[in-house]
C-alpha positions as CSV (number, residue, x, y, z in Angstrom):
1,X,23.0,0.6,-10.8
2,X,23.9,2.4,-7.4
3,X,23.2,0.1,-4.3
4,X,21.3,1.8,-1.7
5,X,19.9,0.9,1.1
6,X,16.2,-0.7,1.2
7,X,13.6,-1.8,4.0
8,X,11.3,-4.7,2.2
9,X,8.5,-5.5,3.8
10,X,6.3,-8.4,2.4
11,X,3.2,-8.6,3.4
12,X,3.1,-12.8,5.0
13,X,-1.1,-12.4,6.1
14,X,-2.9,-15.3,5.2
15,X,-5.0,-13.5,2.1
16,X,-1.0,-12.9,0.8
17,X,0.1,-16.2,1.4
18,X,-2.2,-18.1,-0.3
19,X,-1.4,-15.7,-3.2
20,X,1.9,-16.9,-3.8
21,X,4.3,-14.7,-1.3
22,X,6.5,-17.3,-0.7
23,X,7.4,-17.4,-4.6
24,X,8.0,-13.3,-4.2
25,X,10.6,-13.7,-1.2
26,X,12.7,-16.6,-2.2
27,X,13.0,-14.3,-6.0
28,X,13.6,-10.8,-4.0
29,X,16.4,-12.9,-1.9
30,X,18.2,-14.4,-4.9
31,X,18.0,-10.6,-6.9
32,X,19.1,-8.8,-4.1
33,X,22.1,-11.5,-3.6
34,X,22.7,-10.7,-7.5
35,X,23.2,-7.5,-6.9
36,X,25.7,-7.8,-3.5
37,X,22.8,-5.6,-1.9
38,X,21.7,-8.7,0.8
39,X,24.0,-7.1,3.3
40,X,22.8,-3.2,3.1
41,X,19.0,-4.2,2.4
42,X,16.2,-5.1,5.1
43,X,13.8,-7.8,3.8
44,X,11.3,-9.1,6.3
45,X,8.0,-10.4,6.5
46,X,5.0,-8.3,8.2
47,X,1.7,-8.8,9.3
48,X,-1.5,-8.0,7.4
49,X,-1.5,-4.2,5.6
50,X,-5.4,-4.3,5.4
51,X,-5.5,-4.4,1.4
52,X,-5.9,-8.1,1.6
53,X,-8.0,-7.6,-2.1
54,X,-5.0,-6.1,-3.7
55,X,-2.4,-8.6,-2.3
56,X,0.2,-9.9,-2.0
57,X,1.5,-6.5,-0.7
58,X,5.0,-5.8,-0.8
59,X,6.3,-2.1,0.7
60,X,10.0,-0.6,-0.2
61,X,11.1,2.4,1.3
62,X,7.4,3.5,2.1
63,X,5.9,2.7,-1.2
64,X,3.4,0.2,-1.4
65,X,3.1,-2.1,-4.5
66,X,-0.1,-4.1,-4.8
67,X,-1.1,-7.5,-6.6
68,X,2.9,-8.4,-6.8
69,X,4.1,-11.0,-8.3
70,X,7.4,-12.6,-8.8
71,X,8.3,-11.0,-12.0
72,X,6.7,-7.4,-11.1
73,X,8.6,-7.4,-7.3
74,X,12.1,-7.1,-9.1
75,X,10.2,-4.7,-11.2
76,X,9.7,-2.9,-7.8
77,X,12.8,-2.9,-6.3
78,X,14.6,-1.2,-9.7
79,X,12.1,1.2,-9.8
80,X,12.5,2.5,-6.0
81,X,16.6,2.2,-6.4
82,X,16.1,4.0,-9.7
83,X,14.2,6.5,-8.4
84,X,17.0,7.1,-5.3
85,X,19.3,8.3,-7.9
């Protein structure tokens, strides 16, 4: 897989939080660290994106993924680098 760069942003709004985010960023972390990409990706947390219905809300590279959970954030973040090449 080529590593390019990303810009995470997880949504950390209340609604999103009580939906599990905190599971979704310690699993993006550890798969990012897997694949040596923690140094040329951005990962931070934002503030509500307004879809609180269809959270947690995680955005990559300007593409927002709704009702993410742990398994279907890594699903994500292969899709967006896949797409990059």
């Amino acid at each position: 897989m080529t590593k390019k760069k990303l810009q995470i942003t997880l949504c950390l709004g209340s609604s999103c939080f009580s939906r599990g985010n905190k599971a979704i960023v310690e699993v993006v972390q550890e798969y990012l660290e897997d694949l040596d990409m923690k140094d040329s990706t951005t990962f931070k947390g934002g503030h509500c994106f307004g879809n609180c219905a269809d959270g947690p809300v995680m955005i990559i590279n300007g593409r927002t993924f709704n009702n993410i959970t742990p398994e279907s954030a890594i699903s994500a973040v292969d899709e967006v680098l896949k797409s990059q090449d």
